[in-house]
FIBA-779199 format. One line per 2 residues: number of its first residue (from 1); their letters; for each residue x, y, z of N, C-alpha, C. Coordinates in nm, 3 decimals, decimal comma. Layout:
N
NUM> A> X Y Z X Y Z X Y Z; ... .
This chain:
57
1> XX> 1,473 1,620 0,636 1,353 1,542 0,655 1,254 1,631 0,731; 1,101 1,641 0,666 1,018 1,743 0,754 0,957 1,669 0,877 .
3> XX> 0,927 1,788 0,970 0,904 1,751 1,072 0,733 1,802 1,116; 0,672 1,705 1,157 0,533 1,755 1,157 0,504 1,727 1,298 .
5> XX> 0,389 1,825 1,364 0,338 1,797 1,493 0,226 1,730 1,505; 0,168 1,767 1,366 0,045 1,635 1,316 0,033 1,609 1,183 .
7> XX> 0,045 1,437 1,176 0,057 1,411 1,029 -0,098 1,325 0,987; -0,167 1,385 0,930 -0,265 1,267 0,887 -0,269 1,217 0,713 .
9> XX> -0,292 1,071 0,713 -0,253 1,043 0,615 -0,353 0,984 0,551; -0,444 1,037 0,463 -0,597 0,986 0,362 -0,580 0,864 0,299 .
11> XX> -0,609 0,784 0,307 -0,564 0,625 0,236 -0,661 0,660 0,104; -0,707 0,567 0,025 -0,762 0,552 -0,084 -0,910 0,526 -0,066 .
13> XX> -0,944 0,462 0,068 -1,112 0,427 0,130 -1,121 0,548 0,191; -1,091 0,639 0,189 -1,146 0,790 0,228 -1,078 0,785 0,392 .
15> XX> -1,008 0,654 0,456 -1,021 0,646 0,597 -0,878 0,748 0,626; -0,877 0,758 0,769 -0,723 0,861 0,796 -0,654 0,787 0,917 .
17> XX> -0,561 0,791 0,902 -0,483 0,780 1,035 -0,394 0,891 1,087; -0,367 0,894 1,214 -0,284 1,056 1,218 -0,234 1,015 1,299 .
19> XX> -0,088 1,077 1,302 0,018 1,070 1,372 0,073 1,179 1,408; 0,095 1,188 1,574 0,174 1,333 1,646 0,313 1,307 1,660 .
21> XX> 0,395 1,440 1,645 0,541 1,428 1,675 0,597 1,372 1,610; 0,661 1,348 1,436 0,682 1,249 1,380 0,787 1,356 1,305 .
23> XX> 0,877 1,255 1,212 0,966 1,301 1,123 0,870 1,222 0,960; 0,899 1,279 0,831 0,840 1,169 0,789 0,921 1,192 0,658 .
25> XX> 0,909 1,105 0,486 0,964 1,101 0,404 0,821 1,028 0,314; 0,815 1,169 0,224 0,714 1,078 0,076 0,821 1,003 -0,027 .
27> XX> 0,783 0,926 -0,083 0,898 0,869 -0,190 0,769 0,831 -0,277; 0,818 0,834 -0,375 0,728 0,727 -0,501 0,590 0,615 -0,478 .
29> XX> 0,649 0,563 -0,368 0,582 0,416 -0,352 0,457 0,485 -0,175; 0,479 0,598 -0,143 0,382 0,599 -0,026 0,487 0,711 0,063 .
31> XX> 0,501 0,675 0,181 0,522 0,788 0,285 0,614 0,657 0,416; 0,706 0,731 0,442 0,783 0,670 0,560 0,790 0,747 0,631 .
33> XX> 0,748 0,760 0,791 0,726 0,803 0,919 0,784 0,744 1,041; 0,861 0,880 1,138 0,920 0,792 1,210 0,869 0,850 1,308 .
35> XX> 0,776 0,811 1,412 0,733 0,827 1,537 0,803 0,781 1,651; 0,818 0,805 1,769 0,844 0,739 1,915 0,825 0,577 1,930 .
37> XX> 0,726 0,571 1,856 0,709 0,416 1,851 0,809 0,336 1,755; 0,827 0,372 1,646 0,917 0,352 1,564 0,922 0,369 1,421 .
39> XX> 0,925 0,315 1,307 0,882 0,339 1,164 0,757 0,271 1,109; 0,726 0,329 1,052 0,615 0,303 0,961 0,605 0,349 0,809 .
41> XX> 0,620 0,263 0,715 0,556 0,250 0,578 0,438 0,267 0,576; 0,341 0,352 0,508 0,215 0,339 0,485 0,240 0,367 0,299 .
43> XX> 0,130 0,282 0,266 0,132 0,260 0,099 0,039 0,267 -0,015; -0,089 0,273 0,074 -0,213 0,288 0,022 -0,268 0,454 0,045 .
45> XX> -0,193 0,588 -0,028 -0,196 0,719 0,061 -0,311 0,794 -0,056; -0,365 0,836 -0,103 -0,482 0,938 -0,135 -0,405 1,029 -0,108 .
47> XX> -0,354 1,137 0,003 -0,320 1,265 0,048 -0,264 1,262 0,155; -0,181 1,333 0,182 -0,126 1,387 0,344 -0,142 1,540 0,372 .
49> XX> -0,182 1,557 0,510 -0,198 1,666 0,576 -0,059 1,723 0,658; -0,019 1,798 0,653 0,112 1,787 0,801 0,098 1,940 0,827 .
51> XX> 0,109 1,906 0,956 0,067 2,085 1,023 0,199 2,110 1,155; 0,283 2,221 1,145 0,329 2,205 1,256 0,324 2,340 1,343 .
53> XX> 0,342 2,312 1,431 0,297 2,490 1,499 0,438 2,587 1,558; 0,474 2,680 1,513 0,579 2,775 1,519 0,611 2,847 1,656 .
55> XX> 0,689 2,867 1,718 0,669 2,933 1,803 0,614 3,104 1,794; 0,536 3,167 1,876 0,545 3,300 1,846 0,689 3,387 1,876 .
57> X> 0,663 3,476 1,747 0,813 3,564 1,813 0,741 3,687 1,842 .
């Protein structure tokens, strides 16, 4: 399961929501995300962004 440090997720009205620190899963039907807070289905997705930052070696 990938792991993102920021996930933003483009709905279909152009709007975004973004989420830090998350695990997440695309499937067929939208995107499942599991944050600190807890899970989230989102279902209405246009695009996802996910960026995570590496350590330097």
């Amino acid at each position: 399961m990938p792991h993102a440090d920021t996930l933003t997720v483009v709905h279909h009205d152009d709007t975004r929501t973004r989420f830090k620190n998350v695990r997440y899963r695309l499937h067929r039907d939208g995107i499942r995300i599991w944050t600190a807070d807890g899970e989230h289905v989102v279902t209405d997705i246009l695009m996802t962004e996910a960026y995570r930052q590496r350590a330097q070696e």
